[in-house]
C-alpha positions in Angstrom: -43.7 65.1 53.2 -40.5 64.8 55.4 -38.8 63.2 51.5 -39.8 66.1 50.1 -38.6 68.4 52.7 -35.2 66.7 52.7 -34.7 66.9 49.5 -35.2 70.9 49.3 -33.9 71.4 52.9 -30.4 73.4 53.3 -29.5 74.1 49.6 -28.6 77.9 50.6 -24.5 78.6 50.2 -24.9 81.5 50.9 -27.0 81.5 54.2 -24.3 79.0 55.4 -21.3 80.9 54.0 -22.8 83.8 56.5 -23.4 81.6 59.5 -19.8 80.5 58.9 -18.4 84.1 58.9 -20.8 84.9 62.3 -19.6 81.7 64.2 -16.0 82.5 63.1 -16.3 86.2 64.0 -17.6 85.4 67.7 -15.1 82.3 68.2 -12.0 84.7 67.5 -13.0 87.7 69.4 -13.9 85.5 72.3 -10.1 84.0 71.9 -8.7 87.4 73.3 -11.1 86.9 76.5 -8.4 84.6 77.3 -6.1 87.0 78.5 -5.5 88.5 81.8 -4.2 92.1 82.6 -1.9 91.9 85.4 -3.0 92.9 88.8 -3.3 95.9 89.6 -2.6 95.4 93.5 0.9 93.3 92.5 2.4 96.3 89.8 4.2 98.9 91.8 7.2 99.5 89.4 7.8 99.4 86.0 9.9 96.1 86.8 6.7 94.7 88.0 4.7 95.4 85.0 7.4 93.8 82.5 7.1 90.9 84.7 3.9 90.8 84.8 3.8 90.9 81.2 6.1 88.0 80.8 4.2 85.9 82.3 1.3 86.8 79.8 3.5 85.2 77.6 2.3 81.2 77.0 -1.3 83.0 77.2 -0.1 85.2 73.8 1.1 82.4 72.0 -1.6 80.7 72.7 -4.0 83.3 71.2 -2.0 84.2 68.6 -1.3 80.3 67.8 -5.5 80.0 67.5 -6.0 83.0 66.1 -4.0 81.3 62.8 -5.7 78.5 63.4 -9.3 79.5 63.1 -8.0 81.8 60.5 -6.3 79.4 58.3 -9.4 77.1 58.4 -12.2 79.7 57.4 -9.9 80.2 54.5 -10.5 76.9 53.2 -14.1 76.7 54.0 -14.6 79.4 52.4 -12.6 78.0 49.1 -14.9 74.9 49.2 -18.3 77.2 49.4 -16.5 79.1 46.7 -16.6 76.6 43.9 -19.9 75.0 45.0 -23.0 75.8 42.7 -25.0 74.6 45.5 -26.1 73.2 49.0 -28.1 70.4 50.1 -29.3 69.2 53.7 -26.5 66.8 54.3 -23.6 69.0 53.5 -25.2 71.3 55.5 -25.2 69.2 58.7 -21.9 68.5 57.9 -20.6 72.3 58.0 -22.6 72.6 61.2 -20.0 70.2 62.4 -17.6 71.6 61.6 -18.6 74.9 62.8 -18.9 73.2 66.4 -15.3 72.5 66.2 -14.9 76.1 65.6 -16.6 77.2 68.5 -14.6 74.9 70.8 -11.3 75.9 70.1 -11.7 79.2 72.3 -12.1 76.2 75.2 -9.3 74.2 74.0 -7.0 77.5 73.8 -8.0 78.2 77.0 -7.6 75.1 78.6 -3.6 74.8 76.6 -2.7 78.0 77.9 -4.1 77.6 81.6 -1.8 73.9 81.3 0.7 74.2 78.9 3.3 72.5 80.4 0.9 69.3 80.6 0.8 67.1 77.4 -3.0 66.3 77.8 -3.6 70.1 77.4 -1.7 70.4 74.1 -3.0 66.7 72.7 -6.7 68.4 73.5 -5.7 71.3 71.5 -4.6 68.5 68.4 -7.6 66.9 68.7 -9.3 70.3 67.8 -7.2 71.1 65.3 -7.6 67.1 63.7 -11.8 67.3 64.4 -11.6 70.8 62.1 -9.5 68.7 59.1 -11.0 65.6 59.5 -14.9 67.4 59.2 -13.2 70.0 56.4 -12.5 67.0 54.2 -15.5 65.0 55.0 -17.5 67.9 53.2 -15.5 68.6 50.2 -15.8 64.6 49.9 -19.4 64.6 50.2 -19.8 67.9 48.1 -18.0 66.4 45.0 -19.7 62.6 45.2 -23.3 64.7 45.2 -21.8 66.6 42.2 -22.8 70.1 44.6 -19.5 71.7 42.3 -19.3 74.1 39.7 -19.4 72.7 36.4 -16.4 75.2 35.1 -14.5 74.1 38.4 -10.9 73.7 37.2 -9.7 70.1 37.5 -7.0 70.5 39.4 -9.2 71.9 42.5 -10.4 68.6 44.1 -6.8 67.6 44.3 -5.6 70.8 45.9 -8.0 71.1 48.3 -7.6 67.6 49.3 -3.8 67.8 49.0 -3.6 70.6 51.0 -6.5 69.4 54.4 -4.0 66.0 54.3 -0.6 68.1 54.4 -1.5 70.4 57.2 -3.3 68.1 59.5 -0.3 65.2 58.9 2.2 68.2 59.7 0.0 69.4 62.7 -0.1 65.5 64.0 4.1 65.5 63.9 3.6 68.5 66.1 1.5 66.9 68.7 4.0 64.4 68.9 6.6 66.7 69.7 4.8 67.5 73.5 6.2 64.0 74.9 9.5 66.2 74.1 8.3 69.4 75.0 4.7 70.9 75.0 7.2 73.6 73.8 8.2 72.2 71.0 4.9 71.7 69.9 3.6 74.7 69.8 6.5 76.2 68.2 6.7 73.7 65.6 2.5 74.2 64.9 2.8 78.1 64.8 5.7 77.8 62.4 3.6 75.4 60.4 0.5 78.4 60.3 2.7 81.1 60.0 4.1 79.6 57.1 0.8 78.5 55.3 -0.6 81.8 56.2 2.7 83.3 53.8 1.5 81.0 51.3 2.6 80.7 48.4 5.8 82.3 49.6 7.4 79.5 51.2 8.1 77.0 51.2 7.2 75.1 47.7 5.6 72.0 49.6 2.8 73.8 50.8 1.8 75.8 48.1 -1.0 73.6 47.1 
């Protein structure tokens, strides 16, 4: 009985396509709980509340920087479930993984923008970021060695999709190295990265894939 069940457990796209979106949805809108408006008690000018403001700022960039994130990675998830024919109860467990990165990275944002001058905080923010590619291409792996694909799936997909997980995870690594420079520099160097692959095809021709 439990062979039996395995074998016909999970083989819904489209149930886990629309568990994807939900988790997605709720782990974006809860990014924006992240931000604080200024006291009340402390703005008694218009000077104030421009200062006030400006301090909002690392707590902006923050948001905005995993807003792109999550953003940029339910794109591809949704291109794998795209070109699959089907599901099974493996690669199912496997998106579930990945969808618990997904619902971490409001913590982790949270956590860079509370400490963003502190290199831990920004290499807990990577390690987000690397849990997200490294489960992202575990299931496009395992959805093309148990044949789960499209048979009209052009033959040039498998090596995009792969091409382009290994790009942006090696260009978001050489980011996280930047924080024993600057946690600065990191974070600028990662939101140019997503700014530019959300532009895509655009710019530049490297990342096109």
């Amino acid at each position: 009985m439990s062979t039996r069940y395995n074998r016909i457990a999970g083989q819904s796209v489209e149930r886990l396509a629309a568990l994807s979106d939900g988790i997605f949805a709720v782990a974006m809108t809860l990014l924006v709980l992240g931000l604080r408006l200024p006291v009340a008690q402390d703005i008694h000018s218009e000077r104030d509340l421009g200062r006030a403001l400006a301090a909002l700022a690392p707590q902006l960039v923050t948001y905005l920087m995993s807003f792109l994130t999550l953003g940029i990675f339910w794109v591809g998830q949704q291109t794998q479930l795209n070109h699959l024919a089907r599901s099974d109860r493996d690669f199912a467990w496997i998106h579930l993984a990945f969808l618990f990165a997904v619902t971490i990275t409001p913590f982790s944002t949270m956590l860079l923008a509370s400490f963003i001058h502190y290199r831990l905080a920004l290499l807990a923010y990577w390690c987000n970021i690397l849990l997200l590619g490294v489960v992202l291409y575990a299931s496009w792996g395992y959805a093309m060695r148990a044949r789960l694909t499209k048979n009209d799936m052009p033959s040039d997909v498998p090596a995009a999709v792969c091409h382009r997980i290994m790009i942006g995870q090696a260009l978001y690594a050489f980011g996280a190295l930047l924080c024993f420079f600057s946690t600065y520099w990191s974070i600028g160097f990662i939101v140019a990265v997503q700014v530019n692959y959300a532009a895509a095809p655009r710019i530049p021709r490297l990342f096109r894939r």
